[in-house]
Structures are given as C-alpha cells and as structure tokens.
VOGU-3710 file (C-alpha; in Angstrom, 3 decimals, decimal comma):
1> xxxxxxxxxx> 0,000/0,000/0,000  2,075/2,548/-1,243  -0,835/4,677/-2,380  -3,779/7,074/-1,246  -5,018/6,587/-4,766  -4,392/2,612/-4,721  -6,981/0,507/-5,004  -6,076/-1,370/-1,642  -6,631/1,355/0,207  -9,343/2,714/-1,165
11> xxxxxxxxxx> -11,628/-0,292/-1,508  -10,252/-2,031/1,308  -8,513/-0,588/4,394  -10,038/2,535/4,110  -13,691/0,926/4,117  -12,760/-1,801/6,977  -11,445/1,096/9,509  -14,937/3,159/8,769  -16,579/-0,400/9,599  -14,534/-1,013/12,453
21> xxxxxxxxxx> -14,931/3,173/13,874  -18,365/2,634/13,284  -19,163/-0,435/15,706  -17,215/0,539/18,213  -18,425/2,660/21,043  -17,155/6,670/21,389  -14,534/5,399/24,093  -12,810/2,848/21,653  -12,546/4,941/18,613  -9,029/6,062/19,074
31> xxxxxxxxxx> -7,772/2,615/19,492  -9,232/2,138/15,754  -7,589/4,924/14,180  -4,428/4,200/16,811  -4,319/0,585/15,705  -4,947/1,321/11,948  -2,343/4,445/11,886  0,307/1,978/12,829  -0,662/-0,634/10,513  -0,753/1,599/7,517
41> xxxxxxxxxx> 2,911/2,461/8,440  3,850/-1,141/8,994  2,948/-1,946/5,451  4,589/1,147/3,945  8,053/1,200/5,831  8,358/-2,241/7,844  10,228/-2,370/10,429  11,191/1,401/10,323  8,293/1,500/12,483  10,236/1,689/15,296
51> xxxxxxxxxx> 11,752/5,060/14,295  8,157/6,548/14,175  7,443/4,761/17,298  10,965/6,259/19,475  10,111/9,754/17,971  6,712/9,848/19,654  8,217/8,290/22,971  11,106/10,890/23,039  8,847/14,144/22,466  6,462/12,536/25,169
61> xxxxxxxxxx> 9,483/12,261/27,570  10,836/15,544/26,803  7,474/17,230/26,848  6,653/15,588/30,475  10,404/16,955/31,476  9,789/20,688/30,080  6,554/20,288/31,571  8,465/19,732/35,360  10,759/22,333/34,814  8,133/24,858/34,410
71> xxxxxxxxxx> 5,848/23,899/37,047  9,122/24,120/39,372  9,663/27,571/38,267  6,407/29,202/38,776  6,006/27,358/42,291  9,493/28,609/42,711  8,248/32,475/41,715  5,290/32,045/43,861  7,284/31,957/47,025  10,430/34,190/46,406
81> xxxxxxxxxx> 10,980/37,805/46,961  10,587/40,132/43,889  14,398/41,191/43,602  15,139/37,096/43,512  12,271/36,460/40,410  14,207/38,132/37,475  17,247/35,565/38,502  14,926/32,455/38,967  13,321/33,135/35,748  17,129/33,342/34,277
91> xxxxxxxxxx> 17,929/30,363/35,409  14,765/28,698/34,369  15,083/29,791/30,855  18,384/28,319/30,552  17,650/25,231/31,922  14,383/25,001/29,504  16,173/26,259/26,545  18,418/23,022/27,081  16,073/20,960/27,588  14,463/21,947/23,928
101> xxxxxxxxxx> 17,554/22,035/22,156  18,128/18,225/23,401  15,142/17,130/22,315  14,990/18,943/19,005  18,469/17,622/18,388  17,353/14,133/18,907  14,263/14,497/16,585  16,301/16,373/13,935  19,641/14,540/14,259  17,520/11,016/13,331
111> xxxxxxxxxx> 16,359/12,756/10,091  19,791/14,433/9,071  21,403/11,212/9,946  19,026/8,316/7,527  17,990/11,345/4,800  21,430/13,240/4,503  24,373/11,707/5,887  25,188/10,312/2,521  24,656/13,368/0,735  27,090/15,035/3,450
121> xxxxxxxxxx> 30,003/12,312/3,397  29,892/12,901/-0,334  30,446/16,041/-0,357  32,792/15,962/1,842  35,090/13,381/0,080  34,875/15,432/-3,193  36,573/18,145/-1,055  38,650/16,585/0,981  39,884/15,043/-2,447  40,219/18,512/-4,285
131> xxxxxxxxxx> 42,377/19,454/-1,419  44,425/16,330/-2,568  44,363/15,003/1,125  44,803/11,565/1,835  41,311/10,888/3,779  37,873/9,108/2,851  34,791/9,452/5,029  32,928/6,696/5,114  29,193/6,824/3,021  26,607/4,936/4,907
141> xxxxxxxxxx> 23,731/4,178/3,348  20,227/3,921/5,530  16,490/3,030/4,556  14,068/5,776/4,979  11,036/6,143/7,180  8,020/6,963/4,751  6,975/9,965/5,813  9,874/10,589/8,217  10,338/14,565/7,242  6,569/15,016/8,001
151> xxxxxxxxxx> 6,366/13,396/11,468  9,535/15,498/12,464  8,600/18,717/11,826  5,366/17,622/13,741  7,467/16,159/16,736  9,172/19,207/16,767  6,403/22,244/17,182  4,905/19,855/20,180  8,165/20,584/21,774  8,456/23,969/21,055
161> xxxxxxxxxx> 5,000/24,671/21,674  5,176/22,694/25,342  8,081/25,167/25,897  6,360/28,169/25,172  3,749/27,489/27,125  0,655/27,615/24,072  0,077/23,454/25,308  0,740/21,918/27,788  2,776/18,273/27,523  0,180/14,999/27,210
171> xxxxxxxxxx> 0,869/12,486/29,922  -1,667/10,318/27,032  1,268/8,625/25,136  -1,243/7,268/23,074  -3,053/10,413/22,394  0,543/11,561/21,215  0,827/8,285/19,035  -1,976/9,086/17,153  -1,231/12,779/16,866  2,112/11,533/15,263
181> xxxxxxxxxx> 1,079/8,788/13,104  -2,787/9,456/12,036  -2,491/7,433/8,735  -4,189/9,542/6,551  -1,374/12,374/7,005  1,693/10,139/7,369  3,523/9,880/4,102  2,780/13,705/2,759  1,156/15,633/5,635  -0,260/18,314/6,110
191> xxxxxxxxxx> 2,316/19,156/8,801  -0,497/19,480/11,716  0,041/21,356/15,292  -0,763/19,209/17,940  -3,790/21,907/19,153  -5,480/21,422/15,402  -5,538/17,275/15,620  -4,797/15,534/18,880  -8,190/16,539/20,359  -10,387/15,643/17,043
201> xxxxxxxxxx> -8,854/12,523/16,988  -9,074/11,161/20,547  -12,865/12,481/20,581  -13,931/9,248/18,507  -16,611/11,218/16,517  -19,203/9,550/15,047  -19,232/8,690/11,044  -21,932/10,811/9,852  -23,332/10,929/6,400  -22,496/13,788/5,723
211> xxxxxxxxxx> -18,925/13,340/6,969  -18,940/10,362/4,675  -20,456/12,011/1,921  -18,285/15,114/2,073  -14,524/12,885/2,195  -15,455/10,824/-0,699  -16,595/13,586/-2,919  -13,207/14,880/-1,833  -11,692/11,931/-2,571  -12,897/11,659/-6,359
221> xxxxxxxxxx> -12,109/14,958/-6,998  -8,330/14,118/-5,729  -8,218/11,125/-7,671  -8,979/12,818/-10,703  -6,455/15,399/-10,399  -3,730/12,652/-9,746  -4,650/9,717/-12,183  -6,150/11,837/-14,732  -3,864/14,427/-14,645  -0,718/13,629/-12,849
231> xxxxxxxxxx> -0,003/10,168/-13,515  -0,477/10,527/-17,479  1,855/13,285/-17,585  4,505/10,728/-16,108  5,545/9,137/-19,193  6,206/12,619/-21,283  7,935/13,731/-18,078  10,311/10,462/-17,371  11,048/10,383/-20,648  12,382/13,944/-21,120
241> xxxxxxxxxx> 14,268/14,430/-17,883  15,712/11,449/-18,084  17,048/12,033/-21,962  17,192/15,312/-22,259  20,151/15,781/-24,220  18,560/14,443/-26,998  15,561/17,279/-27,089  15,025/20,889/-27,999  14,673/23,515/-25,981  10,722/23,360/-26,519
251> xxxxxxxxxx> 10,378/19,952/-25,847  12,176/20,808/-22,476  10,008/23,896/-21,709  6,750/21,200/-22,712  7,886/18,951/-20,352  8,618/21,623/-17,609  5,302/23,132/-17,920  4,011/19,504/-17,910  5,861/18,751/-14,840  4,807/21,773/-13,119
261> xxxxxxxxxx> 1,043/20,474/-13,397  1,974/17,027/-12,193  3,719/17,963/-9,191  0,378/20,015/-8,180  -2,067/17,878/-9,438  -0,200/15,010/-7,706  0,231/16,954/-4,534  -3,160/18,815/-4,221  -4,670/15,534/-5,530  -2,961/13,221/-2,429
271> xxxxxxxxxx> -3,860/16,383/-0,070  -7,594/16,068/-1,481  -7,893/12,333/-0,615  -5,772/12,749/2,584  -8,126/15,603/3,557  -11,194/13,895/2,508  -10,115/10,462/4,476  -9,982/12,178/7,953  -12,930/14,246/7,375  -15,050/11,169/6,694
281> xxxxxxxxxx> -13,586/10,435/10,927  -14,835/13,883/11,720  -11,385/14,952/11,659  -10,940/18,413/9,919  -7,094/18,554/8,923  -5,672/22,417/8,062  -5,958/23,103/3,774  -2,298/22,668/2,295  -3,415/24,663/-1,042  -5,325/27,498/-1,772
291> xxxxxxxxxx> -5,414/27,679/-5,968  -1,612/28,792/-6,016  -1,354/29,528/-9,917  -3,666/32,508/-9,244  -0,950/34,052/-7,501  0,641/37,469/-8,201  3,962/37,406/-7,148  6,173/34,842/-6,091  5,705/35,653/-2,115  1,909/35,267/-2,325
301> xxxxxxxxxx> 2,642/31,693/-4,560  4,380/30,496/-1,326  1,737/31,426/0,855  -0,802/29,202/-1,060  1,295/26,201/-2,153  2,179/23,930/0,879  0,880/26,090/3,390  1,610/23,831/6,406  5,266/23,763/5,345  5,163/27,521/5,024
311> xxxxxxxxxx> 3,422/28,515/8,130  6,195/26,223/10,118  9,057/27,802/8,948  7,440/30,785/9,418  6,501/29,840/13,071  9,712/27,903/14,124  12,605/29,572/12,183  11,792/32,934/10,562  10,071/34,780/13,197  12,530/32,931/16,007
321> xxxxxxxxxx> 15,527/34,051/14,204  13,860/37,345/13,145  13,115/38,221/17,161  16,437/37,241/18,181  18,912/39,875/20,458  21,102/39,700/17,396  19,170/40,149/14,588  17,196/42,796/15,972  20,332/44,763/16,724  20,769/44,527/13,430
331> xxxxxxxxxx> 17,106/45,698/12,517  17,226/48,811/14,525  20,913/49,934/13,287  19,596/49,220/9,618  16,518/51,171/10,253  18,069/54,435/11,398  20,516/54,729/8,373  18,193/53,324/5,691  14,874/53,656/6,363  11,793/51,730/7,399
341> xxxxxxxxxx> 11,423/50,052/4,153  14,784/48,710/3,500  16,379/48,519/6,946  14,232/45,517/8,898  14,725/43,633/4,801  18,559/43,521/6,097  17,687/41,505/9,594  14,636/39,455/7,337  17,068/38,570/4,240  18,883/36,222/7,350
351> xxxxxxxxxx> 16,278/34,831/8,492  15,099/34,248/5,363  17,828/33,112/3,881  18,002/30,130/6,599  14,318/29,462/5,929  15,104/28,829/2,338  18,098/27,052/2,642  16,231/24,500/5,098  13,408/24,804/2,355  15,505/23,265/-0,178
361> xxxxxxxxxx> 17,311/20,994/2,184  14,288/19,151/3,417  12,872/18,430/0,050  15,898/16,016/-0,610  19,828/15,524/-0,252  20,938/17,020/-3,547  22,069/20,595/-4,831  19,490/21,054/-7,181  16,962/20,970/-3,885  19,647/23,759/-2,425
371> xxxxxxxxxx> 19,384/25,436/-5,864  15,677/25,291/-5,954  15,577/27,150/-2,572  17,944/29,746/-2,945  16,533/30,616/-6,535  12,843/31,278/-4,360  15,310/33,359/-1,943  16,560/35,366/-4,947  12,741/35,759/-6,237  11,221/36,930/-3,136
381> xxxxxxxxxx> 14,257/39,074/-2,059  14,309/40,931/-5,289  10,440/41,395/-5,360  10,643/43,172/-1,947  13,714/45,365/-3,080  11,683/46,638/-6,008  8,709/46,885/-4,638  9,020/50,709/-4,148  10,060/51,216/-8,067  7,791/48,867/-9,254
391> xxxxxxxxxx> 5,047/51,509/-7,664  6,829/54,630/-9,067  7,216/52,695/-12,387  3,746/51,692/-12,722  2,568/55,074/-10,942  4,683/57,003/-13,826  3,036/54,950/-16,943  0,026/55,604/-15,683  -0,826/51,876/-15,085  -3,601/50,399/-12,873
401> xxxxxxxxxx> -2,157/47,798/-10,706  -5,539/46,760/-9,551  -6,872/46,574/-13,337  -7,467/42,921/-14,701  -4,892/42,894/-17,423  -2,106/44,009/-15,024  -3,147/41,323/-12,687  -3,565/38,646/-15,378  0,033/39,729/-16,551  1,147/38,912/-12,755
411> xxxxxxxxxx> -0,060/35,778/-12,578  1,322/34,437/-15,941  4,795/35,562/-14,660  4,808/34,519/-11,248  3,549/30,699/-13,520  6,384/31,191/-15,680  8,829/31,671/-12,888  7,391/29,059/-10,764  7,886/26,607/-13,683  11,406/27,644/-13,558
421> xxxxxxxxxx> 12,341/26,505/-10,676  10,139/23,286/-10,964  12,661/22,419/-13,949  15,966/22,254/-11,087  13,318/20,674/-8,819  12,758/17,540/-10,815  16,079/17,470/-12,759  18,529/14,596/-12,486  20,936/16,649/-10,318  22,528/20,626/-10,535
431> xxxxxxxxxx> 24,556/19,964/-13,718  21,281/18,859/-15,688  19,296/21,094/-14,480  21,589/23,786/-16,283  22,252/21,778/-19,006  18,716/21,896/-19,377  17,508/25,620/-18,673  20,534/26,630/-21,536  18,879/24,254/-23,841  15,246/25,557/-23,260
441> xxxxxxxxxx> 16,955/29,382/-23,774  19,487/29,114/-26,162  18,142/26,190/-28,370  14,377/26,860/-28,499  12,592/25,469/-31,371  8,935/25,115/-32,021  9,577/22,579/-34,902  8,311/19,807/-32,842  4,750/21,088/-32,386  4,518/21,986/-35,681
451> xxxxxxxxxx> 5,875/18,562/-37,154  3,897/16,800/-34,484  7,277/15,337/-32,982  5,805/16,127/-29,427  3,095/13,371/-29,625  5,903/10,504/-29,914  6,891/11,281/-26,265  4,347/9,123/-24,535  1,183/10,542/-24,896  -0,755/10,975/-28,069
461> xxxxxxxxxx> -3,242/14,291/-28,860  -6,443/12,250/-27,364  -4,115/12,676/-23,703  -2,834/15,807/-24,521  -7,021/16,611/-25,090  -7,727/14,841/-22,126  -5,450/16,149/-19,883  -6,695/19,887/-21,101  -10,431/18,973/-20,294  -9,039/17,947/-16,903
471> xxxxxxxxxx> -6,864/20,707/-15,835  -10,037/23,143/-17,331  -12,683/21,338/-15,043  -9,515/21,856/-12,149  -9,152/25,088/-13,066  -13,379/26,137/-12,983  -13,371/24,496/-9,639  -10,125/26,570/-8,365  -11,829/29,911/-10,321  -14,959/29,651/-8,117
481> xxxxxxxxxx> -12,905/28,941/-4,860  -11,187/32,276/-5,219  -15,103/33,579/-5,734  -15,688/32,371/-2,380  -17,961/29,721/-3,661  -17,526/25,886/-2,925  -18,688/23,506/-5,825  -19,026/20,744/-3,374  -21,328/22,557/-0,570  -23,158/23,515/-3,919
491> xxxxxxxxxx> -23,907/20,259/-5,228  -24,890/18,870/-1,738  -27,782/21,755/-1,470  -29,315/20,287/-4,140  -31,859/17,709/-4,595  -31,133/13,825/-4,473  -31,813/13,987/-8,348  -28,930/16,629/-9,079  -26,665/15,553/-6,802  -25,943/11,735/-7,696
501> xxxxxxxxxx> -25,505/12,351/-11,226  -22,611/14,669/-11,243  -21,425/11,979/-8,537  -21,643/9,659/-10,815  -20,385/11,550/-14,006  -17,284/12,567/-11,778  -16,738/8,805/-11,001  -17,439/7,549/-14,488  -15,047/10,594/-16,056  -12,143/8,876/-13,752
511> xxxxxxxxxx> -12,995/5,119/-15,004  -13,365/6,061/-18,029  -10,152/8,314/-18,439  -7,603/7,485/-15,235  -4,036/6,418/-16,312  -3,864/3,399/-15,592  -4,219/-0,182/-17,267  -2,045/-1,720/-19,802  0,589/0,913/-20,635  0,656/2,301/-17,666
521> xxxxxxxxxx> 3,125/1,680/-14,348  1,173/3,388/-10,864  3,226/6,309/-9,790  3,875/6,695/-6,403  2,740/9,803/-4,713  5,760/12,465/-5,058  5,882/14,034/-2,149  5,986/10,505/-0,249  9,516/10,599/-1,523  10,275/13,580/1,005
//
C-alpha cells in the first residue's frame, strides 16, 4: 500500500477502519484509528516503524520533562521575593532552553542522519579530495522512514510549543501516538500542530453521512487530479528528464510546464484524498493549497502552495531568528541609516535566507533541492527590493495595478517563474538542471509542435485533449474557490436527483479516463519521496 489513490486502500482498508470506527463505542474509537495508523505504516516502511514509534516516545518524555521544569519555576516564583524572580526566571530559561535544544536535536539529528548523511560524506570526500588530502569518510547508506520529514517537523512544534507554554505536555502517550502517526497524514502531511488534531482525533466522533459524503466527494475529486492528470503526464515527463540531451529547448520547456502540473495535481490531488479520508472520521485537517497559480507574485505563490510547510518555517525559524537579540540589533541599526522600508529587509534577508536554505534541504539531499531554494530566496528578495520602483514605475506609466490585465500579466509571470524553478526541482541533479535551462533558452525550437514530434513522447493528442479537459474542469473548480464559492457545498444543497448524477459523471469521467491499465506503471505519490 504505497498509495492514497491505490486501489487497496481505497476499496479495502479505508472501508474496513470506517466499519470497524463505526461499531465501536465513542470510548474505543481512538484505538481504531491508533491501531490502523500503525498498521498503515507497517505496510509502507516495515520495520522502520520503530523510528516513528521512538520519535513519539522521546517528544512525550521531553514534553513531560519541560513540563516539570516549568511547574518548578512558577512554584518557585510564587514563594520568592521580587528582587530574587528576574534571577529564577534566568535560570529557568536556561535550563528550559536546554532541555528543547536536546530534544529537538534528537528528533532532527535522526532525520539528518538516515535522509542526509550520505549526501554530506559525499560532499565531503569530493573536497577533501580537491584538497588532494589523503582521507575518505565513510558513506553509509540507511532506509528511509516513509513519511519521516513530516512526522519530524510535527514532533518538533509539540516541543516547542510545550516550551512556550501555548500546550501543555500529554501524559496520554497514546493520544501523542496518534497525533504523530494518524495514517491519513503520514507519508505527505499536512504538517499538523498538535492543538489542530490531537483533540479531534481522541474524541472518537461519530461517522456521519455527511462526513462520509463530504470525504469521498473529496476523494474523487483528488483522484482525478492525480490519475487523470498527474499520472499521465509521467511518461512525457520520465522520458524527457531522463534524456534530455537528446531534445530541444521546446520539448524541455513542454515537459517543464508539464511537470509543473503534475507535481500540483499530484500533490493537491494526495492532499484532497488525505483531507477527505480524515474528514469522513470527523477529523478536519488544516488546507495545504489554496489555488496557487492565481498568484501574483512569487511571495503570495508560497503562501498558497504547501501552506503547512510555510506557516512552520514561518513559526519555528523565521520569526525565532527574526526576534532574536542579534538580529534585531541589526534591525534597529539598519533602520536608522536606511529607512523603514529597506532597513528591517537587512535583519529578514537572514532569516530568510536560513528558511530557504532549510526549504531546499528538506525536500531532498541534492544541490538542485539547495538550488531550488535559494533561486525562491533570490525571487522573493528581489520582489521586496523593487517593490518601491515597481510603484513609481507603474505610478509614472500611468498603469492600474488593480486593473485585470495588469493582474492577469502577474499571474502568468509569477507561472512562468514558478515553472522555472520546478525544472531544477525535478532534474537529475545541478549539472542537468543547467544543461537543461541553456537548452530551453538558447536552443528553443517550435519545430516539434509543428511537425507533431511532441506526440511521440508518450502521450498521443487524445491525452494531450484529455489532460486539457481535466486541468479546465480543475481550473473552474479553483476559479470559483477564489469567488468564495464551494462547488461541493453547492452540489450537496441540491436535490437527491442533481446531486448523484454529477457523482456519478465525476466517477465515471475517472474510469473512463484514469491512467492506468495496460501501458501504464502506478506512480507513487511524489511528495511521499520527502
């Protein structure tokens, strides 16, 4: 079961845990979901269970420990003298500071140890070797976790949240199990807090029909964006990257563009049928899109396209780092000689340089990840630099920045420079993804769309019209979301006789026109792979 979108899980587990939620009483539920989280990860990483299960025992141990430490310090405040409580707090904060940085260490040194000590070692033997010095670091090699990057960064804001004080540490190490592990979020998120899940999921809500009817009508519509959409662009895609030396610099922008909408569609598509699974539970899980190709610059794209990702660097590392005795130094020394627009950009371009860096660096152990992050550093850098002549410029030429062509012209270039960067993203390493962004600029040819050489790359111009009809009905759906209107809550208003046959032209549009049969190899979810 290496699939949200297999048929294993969707016509099997999935239905036998509703069954089994379902018959047992409100006080058993979480044992269900507990039991069923665990088994999903069993058959999707082994025995690499045990990593998942000594993450969630460590942050319960640390949290319990932070939790100690504070309750000793405020009883310890109660009874002192004010002149002693600015030196007890001191003290405390040390001492609790420590105790986080242990325990974030542990969480984060499993992950940099199985995902990037080979990439490191590597690295480091290339230079170690230009320096012409006689030493070789060992490269270990270590299975994965599915889903390990996920369940870290999760592990991680308990702690830090238990430190600050916004929870306080569970003594319920199962309630922190199935915070951890909830099966529909395991392998690609979203990257949940543990105040938006643990509660929902230890409450052992009913199934409800409309619960039910809601996740699977989320469900198809993720489907279809994945094995409609995503998984018959795979073939052009593979077969491109993979060869590229042997294509134009059209083909290559084709099968960038083409890539762009598979990593979405696959994405947005899992998220959908994640989403949908926990909501049939009662379980509402935070959105991880919000239609990111209607965004206007490349700052707003990145506030719509992973948003759980975003919002914890944001959380954890930018504003941290931003609010630090250091950096706001910095900030109030910039200020005074260069203003209030450009001096706190000086003390933010740190903090977010490190955000992008560890961006790029938890995608995947390769430069072309690091490359991919600090080209989005570059983007949203510049766009705040020239922010303030973009506004004169515009101002001067006498052009409407609120008027639809000037937005429309936004959103095509923050597409064209998301696409981009989606080219170093998927590339076979750094050196190809150069290789093939020269190509696309210096050797651009539209020869192969004219001779109908593009249609011998693995799909034919029935996909190609397929596809189109699919990323159109995608792109209605999106087009009314940024109306404020939901589609779905639309079609459930209506009567019985409207509702079950778009239902059922939905479902027959995904028989009828999935990827899959003979021809076709099921693609694993991408962002499993992080």
């Amino acid at each position: 079961m290496t699939s949200y979108c297999s048929l294993l899980y969707l016509a099997v587990f999935l239905p036998a845990v509703v069954l089994i939620h379902r018959i047992l009483p409100q006080r058993l539920r979480w044992a269900a979901l507990l039991a069923a989280s665990y088994a999903f990860f069993w058959s999707v990483s082994g025995k690499l269970l045990v990593f998942l299960l000594l993450s969630t025992v460590s942050i319960h141990h640390f949290g319990l420990w932070l939790t100690v430490e504070q309750q000793s310090r405020d009883n310890q405040l109660a009874s002192a003298a004010p002149p002693d409580r600015k030196k007890i707090r001191q003290r405390f904060t040390r001492r609790l500071r420590a105790i986080l940085l242990l325990a974030v260490l542990v969480q984060a040194g499993t992950l940099l140890t199985l995902k990037y000590a080979a990439f490191f070692s590597t690295n480091l033997n290339h230079l170690l070797n230009a320096l012409r010095l006689p030493v070789n670091v060992p490269v270990p090699s270590f299975l994965l976790p599915i889903g390990i990057s996920f369940y870290t960064l999760q592990a991680v804001s308990y702690l830090t949240d238990v430190y600050r004080g916004a929870i306080r540490a569970d003594r319920n190490l199962a309630r922190l199990m199935l915070f951890l592990g909830f099966f529909p979020q395991i392998m690609e998120g979203p990257i949940c807090r543990y105040g938006q899940t643990a509660d929902q999921l230890w409450a052992g809500r009913p199934v409800t029909w409309q619960g039910l009817t809601f996740g699977m009508q989320r469900i198809l519509y993720g489907m279809i964006k994945k094995i409609v959409i995503a998984d018959r662009l795979n073939l052009l895609i593979k077969t491109v990257f993979n060869d590229y030396t042997n294509f134009s610099g059209g083909i290559i922008a084709l099968a960038t563009v083409c890539y762009t909408c598979q990593l979405y569609m696959d994405f947005s598509g899992t998220m959908d049928v994640v989403i949908g699974s926990a909501e049939i539970f009662g379980v509402r899980l935070p959105e991880n899109f919000r239609q990111p190709f209607f965004s206007r610059s490349i700052s707003e794209f990145w506030q719509r396209w992973h948003i759980s990702l975003g919002a914890w660097l944001k959380d954890y590392v930018f504003y941290p780092l931003s609010m630090s005795g250091p950096l706001k130094k910095l900030t109030g020394a910039a200020r005074r000689r260069l203003g209030n627009h450009y001096g706190p950009l000086i003390s933010g371009t740190v903090a977010l340089g490190v955000v992008w860096l560890l961006n790029g660096l938890w995608h995947g152990a390769g430069w072309h990840y690091l490359f991919f992050g600090f080209y989005h550093f570059v983007l949203i850098l510049a766009g705040s630099l020239f922010e303030p002549v973009a506004q004169r410029l515009t101002a001067f030429l006498h052009i409407d920045r609120t008027c639809l062509p000037y937005r429309i012209f936004q959103t095509v270039r923050t597409a064209l420079l998301v696409c981009v960067g989606e080219l170093f993203f998927r590339a076979n390493g750094l050196r190809a993804g150069l290789a093939m962004f020269r190509t696309m600029v210096t050797d651009f040819s539209v020869e192969p769309f004219v001779n109908g050489g593009f249609l011998s790359l693995g799909m034919d111009k029935y996909d190609f019209f397929i596809t189109l009809v699919a990323v159109g009905l995608v792109f209605a759906v999106g087009l009314l979301r940024e109306r404020g209107l939901s589609l779905r809550e639309a079609v459930a208003q209506r009567p019985l006789a409207v509702r079950w046959p778009v239902y059922y032209a939905a479902f027959l549009f995904l028989v009828i026109f999935g990827a899959y049969g003979v021809g076709y190899v099921p693609v694993d979810p991408i962002y499993a792979a992080f």
